[in-house]
C-alpha positions as a printed NumPy array, in Angstrom:
array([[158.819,  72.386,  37.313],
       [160.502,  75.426,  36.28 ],
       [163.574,  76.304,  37.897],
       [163.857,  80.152,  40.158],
       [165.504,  82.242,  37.092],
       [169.229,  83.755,  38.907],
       [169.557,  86.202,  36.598],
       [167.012,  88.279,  34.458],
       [167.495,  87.668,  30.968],
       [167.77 ,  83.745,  32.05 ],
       [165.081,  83.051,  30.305],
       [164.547,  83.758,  26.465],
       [161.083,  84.212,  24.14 ],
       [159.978,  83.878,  20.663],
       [160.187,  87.626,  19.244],
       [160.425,  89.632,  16.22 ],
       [162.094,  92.552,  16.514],
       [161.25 ,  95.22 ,  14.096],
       [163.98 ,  99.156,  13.778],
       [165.38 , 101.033,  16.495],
       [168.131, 102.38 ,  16.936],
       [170.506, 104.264,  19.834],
       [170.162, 108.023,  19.616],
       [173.818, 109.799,  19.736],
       [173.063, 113.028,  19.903],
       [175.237, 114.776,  22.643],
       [171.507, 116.117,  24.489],
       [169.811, 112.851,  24.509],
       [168.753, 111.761,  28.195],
       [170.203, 109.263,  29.583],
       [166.765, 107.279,  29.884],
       [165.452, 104.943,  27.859],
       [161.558, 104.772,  27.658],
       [159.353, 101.224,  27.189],
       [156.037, 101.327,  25.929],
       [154.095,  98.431,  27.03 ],
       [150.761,  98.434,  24.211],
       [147.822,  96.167,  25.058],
       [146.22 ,  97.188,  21.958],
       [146.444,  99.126,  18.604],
       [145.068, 102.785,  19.958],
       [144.756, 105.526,  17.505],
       [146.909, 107.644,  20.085],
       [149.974, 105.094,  18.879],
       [151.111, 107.419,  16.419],
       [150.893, 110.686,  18.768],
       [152.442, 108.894,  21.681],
       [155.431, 107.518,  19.207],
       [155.972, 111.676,  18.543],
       [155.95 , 112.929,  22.092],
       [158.683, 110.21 ,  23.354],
       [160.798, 110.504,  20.4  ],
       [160.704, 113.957,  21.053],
       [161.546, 114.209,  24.624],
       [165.36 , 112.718,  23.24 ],
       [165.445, 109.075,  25.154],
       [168.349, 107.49 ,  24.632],
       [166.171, 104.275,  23.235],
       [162.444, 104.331,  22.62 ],
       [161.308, 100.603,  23.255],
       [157.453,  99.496,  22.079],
       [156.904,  95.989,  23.431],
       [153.979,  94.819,  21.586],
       [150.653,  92.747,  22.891],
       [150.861,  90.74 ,  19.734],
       [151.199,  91.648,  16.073],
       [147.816,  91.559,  14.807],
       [146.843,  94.801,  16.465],
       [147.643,  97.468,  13.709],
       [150.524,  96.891,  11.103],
       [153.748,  96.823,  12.497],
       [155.082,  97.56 ,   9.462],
       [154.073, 100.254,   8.423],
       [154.336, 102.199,  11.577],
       [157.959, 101.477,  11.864],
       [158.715, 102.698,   8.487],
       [157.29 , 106.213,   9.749],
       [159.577, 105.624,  13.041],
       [162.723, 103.943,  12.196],
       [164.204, 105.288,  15.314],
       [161.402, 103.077,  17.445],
       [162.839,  99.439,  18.153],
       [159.22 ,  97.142,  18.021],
       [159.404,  93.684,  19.84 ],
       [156.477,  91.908,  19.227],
       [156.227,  88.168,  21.313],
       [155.496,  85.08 ,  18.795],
       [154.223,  83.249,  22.058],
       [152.741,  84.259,  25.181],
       [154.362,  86.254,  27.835],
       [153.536,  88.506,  30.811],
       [154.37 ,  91.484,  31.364],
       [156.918,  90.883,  33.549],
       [159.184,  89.085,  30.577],
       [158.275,  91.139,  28.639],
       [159.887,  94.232,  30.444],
       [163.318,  91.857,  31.077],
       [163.162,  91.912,  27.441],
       [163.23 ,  95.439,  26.364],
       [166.052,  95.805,  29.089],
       [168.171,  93.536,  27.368],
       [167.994,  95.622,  24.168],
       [168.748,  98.966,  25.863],
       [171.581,  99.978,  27.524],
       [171.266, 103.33 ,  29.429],
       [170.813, 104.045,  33.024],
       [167.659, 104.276,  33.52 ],
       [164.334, 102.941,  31.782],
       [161.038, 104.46 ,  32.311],
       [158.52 , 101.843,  31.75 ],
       [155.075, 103.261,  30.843],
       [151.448, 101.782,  29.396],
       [150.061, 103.073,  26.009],
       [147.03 , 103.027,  28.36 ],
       [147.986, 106.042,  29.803],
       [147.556, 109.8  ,  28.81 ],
       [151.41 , 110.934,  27.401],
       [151.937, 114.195,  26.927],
       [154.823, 116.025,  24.929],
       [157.659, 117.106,  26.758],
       [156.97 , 114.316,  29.571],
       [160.511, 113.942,  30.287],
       [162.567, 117.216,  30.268],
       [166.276, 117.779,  30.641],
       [165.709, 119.23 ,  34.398],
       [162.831, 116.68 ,  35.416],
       [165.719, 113.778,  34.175],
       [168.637, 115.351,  36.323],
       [165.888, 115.414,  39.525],
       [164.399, 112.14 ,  39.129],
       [168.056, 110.602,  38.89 ],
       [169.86 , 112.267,  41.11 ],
       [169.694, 109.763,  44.365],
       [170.093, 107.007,  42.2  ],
       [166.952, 105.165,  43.92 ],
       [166.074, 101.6  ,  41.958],
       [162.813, 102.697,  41.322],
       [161.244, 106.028,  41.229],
       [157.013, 105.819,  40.081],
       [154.694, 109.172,  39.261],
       [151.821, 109.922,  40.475],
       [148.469, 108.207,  38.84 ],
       [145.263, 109.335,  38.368],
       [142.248, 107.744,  37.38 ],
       [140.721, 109.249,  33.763],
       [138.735, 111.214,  35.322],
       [141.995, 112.89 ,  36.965],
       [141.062, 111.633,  40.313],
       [144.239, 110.91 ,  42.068],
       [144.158, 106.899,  43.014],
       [145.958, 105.103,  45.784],
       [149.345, 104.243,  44.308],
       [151.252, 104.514,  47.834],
       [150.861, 100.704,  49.23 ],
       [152.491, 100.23 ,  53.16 ],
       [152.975,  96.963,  54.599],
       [151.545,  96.252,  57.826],
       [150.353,  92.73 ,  60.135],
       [146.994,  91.339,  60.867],
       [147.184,  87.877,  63.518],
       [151.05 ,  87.642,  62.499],
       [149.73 ,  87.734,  58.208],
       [151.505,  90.053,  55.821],
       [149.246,  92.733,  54.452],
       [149.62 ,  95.45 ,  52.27 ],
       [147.32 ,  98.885,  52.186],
       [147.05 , 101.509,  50.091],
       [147.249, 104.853,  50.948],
       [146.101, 107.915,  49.012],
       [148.771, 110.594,  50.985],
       [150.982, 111.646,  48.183],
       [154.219, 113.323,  49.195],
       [157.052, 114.098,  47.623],
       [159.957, 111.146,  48.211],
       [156.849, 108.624,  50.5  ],
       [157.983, 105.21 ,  50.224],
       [155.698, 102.885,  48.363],
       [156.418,  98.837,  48.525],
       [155.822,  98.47 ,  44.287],
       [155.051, 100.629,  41.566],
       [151.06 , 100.22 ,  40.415],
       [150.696,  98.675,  37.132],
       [154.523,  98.066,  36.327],
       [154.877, 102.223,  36.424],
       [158.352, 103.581,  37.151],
       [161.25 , 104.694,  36.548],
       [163.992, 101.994,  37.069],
       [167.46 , 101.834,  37.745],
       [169.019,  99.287,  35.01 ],
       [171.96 ,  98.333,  36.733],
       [170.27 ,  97.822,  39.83 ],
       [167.3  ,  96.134,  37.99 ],
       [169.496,  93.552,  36.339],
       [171.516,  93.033,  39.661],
       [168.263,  92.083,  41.237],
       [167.487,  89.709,  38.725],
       [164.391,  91.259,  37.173],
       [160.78 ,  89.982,  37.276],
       [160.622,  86.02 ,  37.511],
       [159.205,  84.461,  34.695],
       [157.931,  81.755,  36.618],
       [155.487,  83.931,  38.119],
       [152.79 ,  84.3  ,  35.198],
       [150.626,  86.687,  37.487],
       [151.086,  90.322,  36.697],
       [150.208,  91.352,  40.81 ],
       [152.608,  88.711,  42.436],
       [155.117,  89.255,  39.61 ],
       [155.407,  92.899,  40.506],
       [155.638,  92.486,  43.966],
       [157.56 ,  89.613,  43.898],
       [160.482,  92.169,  42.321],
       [159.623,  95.148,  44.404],
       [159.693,  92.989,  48.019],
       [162.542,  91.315,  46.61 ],
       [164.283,  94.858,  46.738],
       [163.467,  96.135,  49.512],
       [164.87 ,  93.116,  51.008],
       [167.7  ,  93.416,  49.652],
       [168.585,  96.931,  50.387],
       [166.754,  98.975,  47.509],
       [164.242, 101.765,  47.669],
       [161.101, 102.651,  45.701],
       [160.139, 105.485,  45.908],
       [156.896, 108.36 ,  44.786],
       [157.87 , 111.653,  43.043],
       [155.067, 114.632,  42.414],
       [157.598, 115.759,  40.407],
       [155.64 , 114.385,  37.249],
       [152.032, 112.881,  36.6  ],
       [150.18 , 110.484,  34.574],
       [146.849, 109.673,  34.154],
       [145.179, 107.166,  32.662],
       [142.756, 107.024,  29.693],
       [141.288, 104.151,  30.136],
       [139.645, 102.413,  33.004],
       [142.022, 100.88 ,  35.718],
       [143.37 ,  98.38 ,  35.784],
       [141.841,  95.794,  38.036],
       [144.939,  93.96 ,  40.285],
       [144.524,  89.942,  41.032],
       [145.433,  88.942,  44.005],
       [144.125,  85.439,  43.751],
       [145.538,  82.855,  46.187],
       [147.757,  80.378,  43.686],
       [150.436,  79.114,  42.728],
       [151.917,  82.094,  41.618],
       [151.345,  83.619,  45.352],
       [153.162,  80.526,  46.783],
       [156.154,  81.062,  44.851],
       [156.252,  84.699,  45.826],
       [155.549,  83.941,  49.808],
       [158.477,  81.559,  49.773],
       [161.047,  83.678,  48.239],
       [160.501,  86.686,  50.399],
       [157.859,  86.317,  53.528],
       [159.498,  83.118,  54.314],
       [163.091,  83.421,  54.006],
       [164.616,  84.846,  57.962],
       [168.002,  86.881,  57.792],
       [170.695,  86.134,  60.636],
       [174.202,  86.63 ,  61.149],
       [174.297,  88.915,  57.541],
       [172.567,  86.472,  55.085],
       [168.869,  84.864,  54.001],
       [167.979,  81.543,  54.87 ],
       [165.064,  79.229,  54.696],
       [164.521,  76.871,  57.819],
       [163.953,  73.137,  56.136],
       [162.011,  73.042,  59.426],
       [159.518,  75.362,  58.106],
       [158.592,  72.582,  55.202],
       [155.992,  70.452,  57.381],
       [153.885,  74.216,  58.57 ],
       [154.595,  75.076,  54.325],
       [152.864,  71.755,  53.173],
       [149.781,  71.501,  55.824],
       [148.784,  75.417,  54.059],
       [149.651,  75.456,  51.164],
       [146.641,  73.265,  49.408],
       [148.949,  72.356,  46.306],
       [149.803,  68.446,  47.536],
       [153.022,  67.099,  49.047],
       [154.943,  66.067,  46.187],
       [153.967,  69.871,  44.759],
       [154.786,  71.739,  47.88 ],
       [157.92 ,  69.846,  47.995],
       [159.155,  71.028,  44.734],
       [158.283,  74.51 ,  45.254],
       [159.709,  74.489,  48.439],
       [163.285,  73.092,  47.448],
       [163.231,  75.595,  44.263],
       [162.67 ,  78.59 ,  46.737],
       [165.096,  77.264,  49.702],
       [167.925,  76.663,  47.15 ],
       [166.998,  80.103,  45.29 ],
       [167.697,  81.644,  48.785],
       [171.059,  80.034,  49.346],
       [172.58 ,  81.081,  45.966],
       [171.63 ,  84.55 ,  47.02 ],
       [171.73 ,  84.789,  50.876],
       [174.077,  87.804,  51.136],
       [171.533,  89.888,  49.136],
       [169.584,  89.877,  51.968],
       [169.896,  92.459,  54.049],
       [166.476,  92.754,  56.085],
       [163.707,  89.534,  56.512],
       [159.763,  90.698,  56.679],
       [159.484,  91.019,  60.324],
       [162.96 ,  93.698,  60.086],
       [160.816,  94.815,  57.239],
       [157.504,  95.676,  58.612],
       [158.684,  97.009,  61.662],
       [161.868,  99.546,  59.712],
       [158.953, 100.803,  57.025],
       [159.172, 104.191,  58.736],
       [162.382, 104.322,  59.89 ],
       [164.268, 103.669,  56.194],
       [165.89 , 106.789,  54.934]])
C-alpha cells in the first residue's frame, strides 16, 4: 500500500511538457494561472487570449490527455503557454501539485476550461485585493450556466456525534467556506507546498479536495469567499462523489480522527479496535491504513493546531 506523501511534489508522473515560459515584464502579476481542460473546447483558443492577456506571471494548461485537439499546433500560436499533458492517469489533485512545481510565483489561481473566462479576469487592483491578507486560499463566487448563483459556501456541523458538512447559498464578502467547489481558488504557493498539497493516494476528486482544505484548517489556515470576482460555468455542474471508500477512510483518519493535546496531533492506537469493527475494508486492510495515517500524524503533529471537535465548535469564532 502506498505510503501518506510528506511533501507535495513526493510523488512524480509520466508527462510531456510542451512551451512556456516566465513573463518578465516589470507589470506582470504576481499570480500564476492553471487551466485544468477536460476536453478540447473551441473556447481553448479565446480562453488562451484572455489569460495571457491579464499578464500572469505563468500561464499553466494541464491537459486531460493529448488526443483532445493538437497540442502542437496550439502551442506554436502560444509559445508563452507551458502545456503538461499526463502519459498515464492522474486526478486532479496531482495534477494541480504538478503545475505548482513548474511555477514559481506567489500565488496560483487554479481554474476549469469548463468555466466562462472573460478578458480582463484578473486586473492589477482585483490582484493587490485578493492578496492582500495573504489567506491560503481565496475561491470566487460560482454560478450555474444559467447564472444562478450555486451553494459554494460549505459549514461543518454534527449529527449523533458524525461530521457533516452543508452548503450554504449566503454569499458575503470574506464568509468562511471549509474547501473550494470543484478545485476553484486562488492559492497561496508557499503555504500550499508547506501543507503538502493534495495526496495522491486519494484518487477521489471530493475527498481529495477536502482532504487538503480540512487538512488546513487544522492546521491553522483559512479559506476563504470573495464577491470581489465571479465565474460561471458553461457547462453543466459538476456532480461531487461522496461515495463511502477507501478514499473516504484515508481522509477520516488523517483529519476527523487525529485529537490535538498539549500543542500537537495524535492518533490514539486505542482507537484501532472502534477503526476496524467500521470500517468494512478487513483487518489486515484497516491495519495498514491505520498505521500509514497514525505515523503520517506523528511526522507532522506540531502542524496541528485545532482537532475536529475544536474545529466544529471555533467555525464562527475564527477571525
Amino acid at each position: 500500500m502506498n505510503t501518506i506523501p510528506l511533501t507535495f511534489d513526493e510523488h512524480q508522473i509520466n508527462r510531456t511538457v510542451i512551451g512556456g515560459r516566465k513573463n518578465t515584464s516589470k507589470d506582470a502579476l504576481n499570480i500564476s494561472v492553471i487551466l485544468l481542460n477536460s476536453s478540447g473546447s473551441h473556447f481553448k483558443v479565446h480562453v488562451f487570449e484572455n489569460l495571457l492577456a491579464c499578464n500572469f506571471e505563468h500561464v499553466v494548461s494541464v491537459e486531460n490527455n493529448a488526443e483532445n485537439f493538437s497540442i502542437e499546433d496550439v502551442a506554436k500560436k502560444f509559445p508563452a503557454v507551458k502545456f503538461i499533458i499526463p502519459l498515464e492517469k492522474a486526478s486532479d489533485g496531482e495534477m494541480i501539485n504538478l503545475a505548482m512545481s513548474e511555477i514559481d510565483s506567489e500565488y496560483v489561481l487554479v481554474i476549469r476550461d469548463s468555466l466562462y473566462i472573460p478578458s480582463g479576469v484578473m486586473l492589477p487592483h482585483l490582484a493587490e485585493r485578493l492578496t492582500a491578507e495573504g489567506i491560503y486560499c481565496v475561491v470566487p463566487r460560482l454560478l450555474d450556466k444559467n447564472k444562478n448563483g450555486i451553494n459554494s459556501i460549505f459549514v461543518p456541523g454534527a449529527e449523533k456525534s458524525h461530521f457533516v458538512i452543508d452548503s450554504s447559498s449566503i454569499i458575503n464578502d470574506g464568509i468562511k467556506t471549509i474547501y473550494p467547489f470543484d478545485f476553484i481558488g486562488l492559492y497561496n504557493r508557499k503555504k500550499f507546498i508547506s501543507l503538502g498539497g493534495f495526496d495522491w493516494t486519494i484518487k477521489s476528486s471530493y475527498w481529495q479536495n477536502l482532504d487538503l482544505a480540512m487538512r488546513a484548517w487544522l492546521w491553522g489556515e483559512h479559506t476563504h469567499l470573495t464577491t470581489m470576482f465571479t465565474f460561471s460555468y458553461i457547462e453543466d455542474l459538476p456532480v461531487e462523489d461522496r461515495t463511502v471508500n477507501m478514499d473516504y477512510l484515508r481522509y477520516y483518519l488523517k483529519n476527523e480522527v487525529p485529537r490535538f493535546k498539549n500543542d500537537k496531533g495524535y492518533i490514539s492506537h486505542s482507537f484501532f479496535l472502534k477503526f476496524s469493527k467500521r470500517s468494512s475494508c478487513g483487518y489486515i486492510q484497516a491495519r495498514r491504513l491505520f498505521k500509514n495515517a497514525k505515523e503520517w500524524v506523528e511526522k507532522n503533529q506540531y502542524n496541528f493546531k485545532m482537532d475536529l471537535p475544536i474545529f466544529i465548535q471555533g467555525w464562527n469564532k475564527h477571525d
